[in-house]
VOBA-1610 file (N, C-alpha, C; in pm, whole numbers, padded with zeros to 5 digits, always signed):
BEGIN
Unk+10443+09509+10590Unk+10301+09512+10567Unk+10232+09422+10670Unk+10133+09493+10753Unk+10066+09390+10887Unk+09944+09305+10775Unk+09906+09204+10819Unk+09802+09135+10790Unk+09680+09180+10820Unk+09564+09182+10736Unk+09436+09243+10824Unk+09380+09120+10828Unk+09254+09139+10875Unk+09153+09059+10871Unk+09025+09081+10781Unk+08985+09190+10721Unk+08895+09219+10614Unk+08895+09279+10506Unk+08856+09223+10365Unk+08865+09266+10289Unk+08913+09406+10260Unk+08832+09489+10320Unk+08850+09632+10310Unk+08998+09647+10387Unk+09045+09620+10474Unk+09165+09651+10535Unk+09261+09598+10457Unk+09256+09465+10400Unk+09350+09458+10270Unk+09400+09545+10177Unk+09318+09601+10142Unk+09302+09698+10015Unk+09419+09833+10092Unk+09381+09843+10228Unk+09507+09926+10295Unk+09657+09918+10255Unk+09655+09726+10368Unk+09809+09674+10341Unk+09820+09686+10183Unk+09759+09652+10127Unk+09844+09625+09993Unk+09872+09781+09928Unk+09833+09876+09959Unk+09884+09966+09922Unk+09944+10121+09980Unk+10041+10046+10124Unk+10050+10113+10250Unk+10160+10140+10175Unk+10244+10131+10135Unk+10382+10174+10061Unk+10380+10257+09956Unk+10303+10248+09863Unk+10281+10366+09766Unk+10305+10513+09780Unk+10433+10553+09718Unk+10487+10703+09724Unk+10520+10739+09610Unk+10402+10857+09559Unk+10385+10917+09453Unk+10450+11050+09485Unk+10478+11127+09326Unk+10577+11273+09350Unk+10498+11305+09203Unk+10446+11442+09260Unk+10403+11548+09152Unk+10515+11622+09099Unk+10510+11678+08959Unk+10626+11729+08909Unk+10564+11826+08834Unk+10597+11993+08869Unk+10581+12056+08751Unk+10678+12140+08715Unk+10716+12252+08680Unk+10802+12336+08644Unk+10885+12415+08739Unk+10797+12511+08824Unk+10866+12603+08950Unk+10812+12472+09093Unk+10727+12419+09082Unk+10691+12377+09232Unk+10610+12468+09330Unk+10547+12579+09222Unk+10434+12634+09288Unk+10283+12653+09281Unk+10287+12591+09163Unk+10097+12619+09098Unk+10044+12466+09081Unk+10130+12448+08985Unk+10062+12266+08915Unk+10078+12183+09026Unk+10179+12194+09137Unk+10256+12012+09149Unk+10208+12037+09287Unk+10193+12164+09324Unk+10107+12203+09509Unk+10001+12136+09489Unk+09916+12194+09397Unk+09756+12127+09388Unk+09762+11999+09399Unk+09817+11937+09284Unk+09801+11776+09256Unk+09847+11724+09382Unk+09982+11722+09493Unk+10017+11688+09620Unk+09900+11717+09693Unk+09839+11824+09731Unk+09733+11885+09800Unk+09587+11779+09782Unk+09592+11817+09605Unk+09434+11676+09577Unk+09436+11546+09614Unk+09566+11518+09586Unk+09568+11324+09592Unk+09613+11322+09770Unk+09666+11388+09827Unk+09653+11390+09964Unk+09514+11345+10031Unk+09401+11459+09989Unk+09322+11466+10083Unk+09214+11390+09952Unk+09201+11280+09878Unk+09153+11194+09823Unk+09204+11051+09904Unk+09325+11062+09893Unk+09391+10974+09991Unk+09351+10937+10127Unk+09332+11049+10200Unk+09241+11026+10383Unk+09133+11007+10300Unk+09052+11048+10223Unk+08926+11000+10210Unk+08901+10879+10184Unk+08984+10810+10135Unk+08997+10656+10095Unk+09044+10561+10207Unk+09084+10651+10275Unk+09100+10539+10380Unk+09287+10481+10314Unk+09364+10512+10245Unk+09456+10481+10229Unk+09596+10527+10268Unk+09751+10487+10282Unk+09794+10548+10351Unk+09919+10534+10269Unk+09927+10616+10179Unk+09982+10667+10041Unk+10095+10830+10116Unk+10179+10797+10042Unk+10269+10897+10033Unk+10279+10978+09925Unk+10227+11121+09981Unk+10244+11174+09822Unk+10361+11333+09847Unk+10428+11384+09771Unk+10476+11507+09774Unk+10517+11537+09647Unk+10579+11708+09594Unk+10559+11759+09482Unk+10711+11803+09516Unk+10745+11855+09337Unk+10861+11906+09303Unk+10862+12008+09215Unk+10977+12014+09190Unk+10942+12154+09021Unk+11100+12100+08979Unk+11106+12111+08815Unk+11253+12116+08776Unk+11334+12208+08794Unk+11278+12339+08769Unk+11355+12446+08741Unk+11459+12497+08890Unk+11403+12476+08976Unk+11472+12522+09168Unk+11445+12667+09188Unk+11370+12765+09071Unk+11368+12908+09088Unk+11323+12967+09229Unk+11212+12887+09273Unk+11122+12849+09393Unk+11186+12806+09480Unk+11275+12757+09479Unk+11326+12658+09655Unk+11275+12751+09778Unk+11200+12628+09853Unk+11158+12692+09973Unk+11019+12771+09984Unk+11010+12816+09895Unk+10873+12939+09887Unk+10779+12838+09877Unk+10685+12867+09970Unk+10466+12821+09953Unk+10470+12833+09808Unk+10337+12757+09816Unk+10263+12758+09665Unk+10227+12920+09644Unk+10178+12898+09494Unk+10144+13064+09461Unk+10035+13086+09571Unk+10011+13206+09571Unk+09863+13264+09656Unk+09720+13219+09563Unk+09731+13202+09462Unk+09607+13152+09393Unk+09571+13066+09405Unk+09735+12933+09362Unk+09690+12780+09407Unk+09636+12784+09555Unk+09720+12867+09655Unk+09640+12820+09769Unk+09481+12862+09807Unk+09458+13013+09732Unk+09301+13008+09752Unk+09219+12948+09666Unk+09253+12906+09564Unk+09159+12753+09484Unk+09146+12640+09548Unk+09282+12616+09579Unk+09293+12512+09716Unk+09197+12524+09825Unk+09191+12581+09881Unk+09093+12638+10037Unk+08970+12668+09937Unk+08900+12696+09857Unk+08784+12710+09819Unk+08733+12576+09815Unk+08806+12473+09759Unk+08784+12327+09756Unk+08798+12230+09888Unk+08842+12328+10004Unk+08831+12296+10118Unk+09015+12157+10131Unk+09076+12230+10065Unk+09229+12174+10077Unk+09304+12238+10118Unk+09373+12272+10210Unk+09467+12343+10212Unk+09597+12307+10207Unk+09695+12388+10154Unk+09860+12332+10062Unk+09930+12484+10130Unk+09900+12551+10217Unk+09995+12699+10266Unk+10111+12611+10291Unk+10074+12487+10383Unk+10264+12475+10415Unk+10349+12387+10349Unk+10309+12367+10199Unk+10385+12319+10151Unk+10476+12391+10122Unk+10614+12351+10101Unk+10754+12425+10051Unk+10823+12363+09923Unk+10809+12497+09799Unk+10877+12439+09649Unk+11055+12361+09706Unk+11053+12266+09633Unk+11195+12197+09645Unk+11222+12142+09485Unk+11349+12157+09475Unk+11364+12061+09335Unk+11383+11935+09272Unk+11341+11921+09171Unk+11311+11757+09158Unk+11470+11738+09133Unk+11464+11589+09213Unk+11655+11551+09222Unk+11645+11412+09134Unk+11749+11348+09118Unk+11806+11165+09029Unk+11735+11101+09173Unk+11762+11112+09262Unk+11750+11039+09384Unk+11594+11020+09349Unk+11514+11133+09332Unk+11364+11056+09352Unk+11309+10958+09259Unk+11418+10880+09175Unk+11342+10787+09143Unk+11393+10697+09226Unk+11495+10680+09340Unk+11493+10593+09403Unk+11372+10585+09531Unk+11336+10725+09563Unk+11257+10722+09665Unk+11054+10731+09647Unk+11033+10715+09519Unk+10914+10704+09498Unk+10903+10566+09369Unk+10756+10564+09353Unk+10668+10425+09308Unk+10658+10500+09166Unk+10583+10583+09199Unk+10496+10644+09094Unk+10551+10846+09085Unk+10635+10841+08949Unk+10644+10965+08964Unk+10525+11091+08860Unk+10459+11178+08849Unk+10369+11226+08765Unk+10434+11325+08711Unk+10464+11408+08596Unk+10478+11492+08521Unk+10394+11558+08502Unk+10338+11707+08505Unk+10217+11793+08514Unk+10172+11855+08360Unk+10358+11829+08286Unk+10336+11862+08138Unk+10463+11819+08083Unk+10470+11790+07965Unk+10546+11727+07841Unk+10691+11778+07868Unk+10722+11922+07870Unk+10858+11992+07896Unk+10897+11969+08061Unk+10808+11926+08137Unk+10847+11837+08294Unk+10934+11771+08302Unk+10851+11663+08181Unk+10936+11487+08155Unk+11038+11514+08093Unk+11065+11643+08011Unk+11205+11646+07913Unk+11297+11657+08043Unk+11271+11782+08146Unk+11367+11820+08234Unk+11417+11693+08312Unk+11290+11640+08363Unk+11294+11547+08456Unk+11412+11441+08355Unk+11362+11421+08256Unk+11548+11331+08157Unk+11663+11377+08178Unk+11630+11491+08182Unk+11829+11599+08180Unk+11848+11581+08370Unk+11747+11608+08392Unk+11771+11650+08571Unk+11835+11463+08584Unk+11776+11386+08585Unk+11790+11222+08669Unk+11889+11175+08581Unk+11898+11171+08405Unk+11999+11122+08356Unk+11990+10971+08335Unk+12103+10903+08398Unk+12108+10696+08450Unk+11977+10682+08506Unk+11932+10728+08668Unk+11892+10736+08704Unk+11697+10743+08613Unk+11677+10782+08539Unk+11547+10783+08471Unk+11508+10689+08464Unk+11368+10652+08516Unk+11330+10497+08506Unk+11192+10531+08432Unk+11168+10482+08299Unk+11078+10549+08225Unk+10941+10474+08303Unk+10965+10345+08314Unk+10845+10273+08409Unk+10785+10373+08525Unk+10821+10432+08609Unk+10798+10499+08705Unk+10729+10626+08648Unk+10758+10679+08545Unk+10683+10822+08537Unk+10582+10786+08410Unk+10512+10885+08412Unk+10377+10934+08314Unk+10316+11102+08356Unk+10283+11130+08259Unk+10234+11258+08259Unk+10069+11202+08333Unk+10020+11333+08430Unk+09913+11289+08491Unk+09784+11286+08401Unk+09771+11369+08338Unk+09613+11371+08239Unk+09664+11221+08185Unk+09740+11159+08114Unk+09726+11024+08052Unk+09605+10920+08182Unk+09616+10980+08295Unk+09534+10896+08366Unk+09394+10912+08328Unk+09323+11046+08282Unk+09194+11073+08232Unk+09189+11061+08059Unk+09346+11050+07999Unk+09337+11056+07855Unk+09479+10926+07834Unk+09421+10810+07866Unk+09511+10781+07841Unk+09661+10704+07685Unk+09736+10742+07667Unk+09847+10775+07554Unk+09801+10891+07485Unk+09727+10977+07531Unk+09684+11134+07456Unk+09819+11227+07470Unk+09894+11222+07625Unk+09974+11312+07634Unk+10002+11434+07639Unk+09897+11483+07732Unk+09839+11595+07727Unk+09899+11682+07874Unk+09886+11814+07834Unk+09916+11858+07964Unk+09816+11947+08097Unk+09870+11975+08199Unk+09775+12049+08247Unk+09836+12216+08224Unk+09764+12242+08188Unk+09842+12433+08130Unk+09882+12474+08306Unk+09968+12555+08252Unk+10035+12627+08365Unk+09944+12776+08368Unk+09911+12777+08489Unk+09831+12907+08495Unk+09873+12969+08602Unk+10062+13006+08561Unk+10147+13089+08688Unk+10107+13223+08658Unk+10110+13269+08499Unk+10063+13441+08464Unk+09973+13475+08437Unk+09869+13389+08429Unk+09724+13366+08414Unk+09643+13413+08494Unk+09477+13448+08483Unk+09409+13518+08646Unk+09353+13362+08635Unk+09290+13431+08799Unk+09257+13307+08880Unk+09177+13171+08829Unk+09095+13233+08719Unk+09044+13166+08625Unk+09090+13017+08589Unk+09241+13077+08539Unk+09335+12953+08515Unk+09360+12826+08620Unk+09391+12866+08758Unk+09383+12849+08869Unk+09270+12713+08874Unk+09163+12728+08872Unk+09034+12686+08904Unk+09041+12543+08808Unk+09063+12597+08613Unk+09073+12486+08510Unk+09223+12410+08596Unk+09309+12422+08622Unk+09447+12369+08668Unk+09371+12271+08773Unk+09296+12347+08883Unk+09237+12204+08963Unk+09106+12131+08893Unk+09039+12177+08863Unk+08968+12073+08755Unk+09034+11952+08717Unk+09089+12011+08658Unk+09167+11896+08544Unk+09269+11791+08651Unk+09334+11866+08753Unk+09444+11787+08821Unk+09297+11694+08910Unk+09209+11726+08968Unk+09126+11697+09082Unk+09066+11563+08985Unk+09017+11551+08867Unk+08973+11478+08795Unk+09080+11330+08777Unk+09211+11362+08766Unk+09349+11264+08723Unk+09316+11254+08896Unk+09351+11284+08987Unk+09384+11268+09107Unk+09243+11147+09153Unk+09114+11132+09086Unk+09052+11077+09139Unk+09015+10929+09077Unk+09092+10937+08938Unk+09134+10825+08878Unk+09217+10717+08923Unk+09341+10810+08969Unk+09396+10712+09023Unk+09358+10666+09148Unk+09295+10706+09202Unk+09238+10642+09321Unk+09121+10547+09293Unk+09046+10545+09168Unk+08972+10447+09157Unk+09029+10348+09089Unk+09122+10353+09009Unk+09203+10260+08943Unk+09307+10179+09081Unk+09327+10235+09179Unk+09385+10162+09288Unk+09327+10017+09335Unk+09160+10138+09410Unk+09043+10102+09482Unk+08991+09942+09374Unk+09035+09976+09259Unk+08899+09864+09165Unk+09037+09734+09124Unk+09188+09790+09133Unk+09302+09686+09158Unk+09289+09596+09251Unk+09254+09679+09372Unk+09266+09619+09526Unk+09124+09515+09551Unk+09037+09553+09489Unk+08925+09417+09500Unk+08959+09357+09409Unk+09002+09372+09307Unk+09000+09219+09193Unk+09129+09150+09268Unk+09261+09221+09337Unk+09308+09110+09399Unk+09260+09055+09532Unk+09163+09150+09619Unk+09085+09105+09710Unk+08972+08968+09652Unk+08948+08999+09538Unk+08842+08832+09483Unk+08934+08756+09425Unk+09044+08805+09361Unk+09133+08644+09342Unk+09145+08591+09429Unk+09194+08642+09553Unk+09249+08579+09650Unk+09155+08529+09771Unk+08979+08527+09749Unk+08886+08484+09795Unk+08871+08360+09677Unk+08845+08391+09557Unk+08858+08267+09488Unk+08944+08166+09495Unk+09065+08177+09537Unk+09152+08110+09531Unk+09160+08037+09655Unk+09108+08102+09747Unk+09081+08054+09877Unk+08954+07929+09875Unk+08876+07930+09786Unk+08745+07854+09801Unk+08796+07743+09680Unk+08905+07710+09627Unk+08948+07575+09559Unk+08922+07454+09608
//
């Protein structure tokens, strides 16, 4: 982590390491978007966050997001075409901070898939960020019309911008401790 010199560049270093992993079922509708939203929330913040998506099931390996997620995506001016479904492995709780669950039967898989490896600290279902201990999910809208599509980014675009203010409003209260603490 380099040292800055201003407040605002703090708020960088201190959260230049942060690598988050979306999780939903196939790795083509729910967990594209949410990678796709908190991505490009992320350049907007000025932060330099790692984010990528998974699915439990592996039905997907390799294949783009659905064609819907990606034109909901591009209507919102995101684009996710080159992302590629991969499956969620034990290893990614060694290689991420923060893992998200997209829905309740995610987190079951994500137990059977990681096993030892499960670090309950690391994961949460993402709506708990807009509802939080509600436990709620974001519906899967793989057989659904586009409709579904649209509520799926709603709802993910809403969690995705939480956590970025819950970062942003972390990073100044330790940006003023550490001005207070400075003026002793």
């Amino acid at each position: 982590m380099r040292v800055m010199p201003t407040a605002n560049c703090q708020l960088h270093a201190i959260f230049a390491a942060m690598k988050i992993l979306m999780v939903c079922l196939g790795n083509i509708c729910r967990s594209p978007l949410a990678e796709g939203i908190l991505k490009n929330k992320i350049l907007k913040a000025g932060l330099d966050w790692t984010v990528e998506s998974a699915g439990t099931n592996g039905y997907h390996n390799d294949e783009p997001p659905h064609s819907l997620s990606q034109k909901v995506a591009r209507m919102n001016g995101i684009e996710i075409c080159d992302q590629r479904s991969r499956r969620f492995v034990p290893e990614d709780f060694d290689r991420f901070d923060k893992i998200y669950a997209l829905a309740e039967d995610v987190l079951f898989d994500m137990r059977q898939i990681a096993r030892r490896k499960f670090n309950p600290s690391k994961v949460d279902l993402l709506m708990n960020e807009l509802y939080p201990g509600k436990d709620l999910d974001v519906p899967d809208p793989w057989s659904g019309p586009e409709e579904e599509y649209h509520e799926a980014f709603k709802l993910i675009d809403a969690a995705c911008e939480k956590i970025i203010e819950k970062a942003l409003q972390e990073s100044r209260n330790k940006a003023q401790e550490t001005s207070n603490n400075g003026k002793s």
